[in-house]
N, C-alpha and C positions, 0 to 999 in steps of 0.2 A: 318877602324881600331878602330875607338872610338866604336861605337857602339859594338865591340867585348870582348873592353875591359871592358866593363861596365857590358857585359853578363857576362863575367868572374868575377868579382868581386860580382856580386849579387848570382852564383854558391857557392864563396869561401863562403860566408856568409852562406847560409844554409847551405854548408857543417858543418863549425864551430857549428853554431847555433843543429845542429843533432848530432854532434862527442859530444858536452856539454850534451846533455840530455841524451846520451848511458853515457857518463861515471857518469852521475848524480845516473843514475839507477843500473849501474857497483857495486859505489859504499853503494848504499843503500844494494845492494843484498848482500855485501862484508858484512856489519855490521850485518844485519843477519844469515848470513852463523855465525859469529863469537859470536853472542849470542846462535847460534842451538848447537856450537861446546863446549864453556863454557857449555849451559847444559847437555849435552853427558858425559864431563868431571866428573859434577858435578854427575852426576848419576852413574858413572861408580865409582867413589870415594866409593858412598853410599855402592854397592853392595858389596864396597870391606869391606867397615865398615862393614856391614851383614856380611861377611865369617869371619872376625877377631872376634867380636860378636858369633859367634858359636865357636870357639875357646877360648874362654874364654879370650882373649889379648883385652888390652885398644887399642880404636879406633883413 
């Protein structure tokens, strides 16, 4: 019984140890998703400043 539990706890460990480094990377990819997405935003503003710019209306 010892010996089993002691598998088990060295298991729960890498598990933690692997579920921390997904979510490390989770979230690294979170913050670039969200800097790709601000600059999308920010381009998409521009083009719209362009079409107002053709129309002669302040941007």
């Amino acid at each position: 019984k010892g010996k089993v539990a002691i598998e088990k706890q060295k298991n729960a460990k890498k598990a933690t140890k692997l579920l921390k480094k997904t979510e490390k990377k989770l979230l690294l990819n979170k913050k670039e998703g969200v800097k790709e997405a601000k600059e999308l935003l920010k381009s998409r503003k521009k083009k719209k400043c362009k079409k107002k710019i053709a129309k002669k209306a302040k941007c």
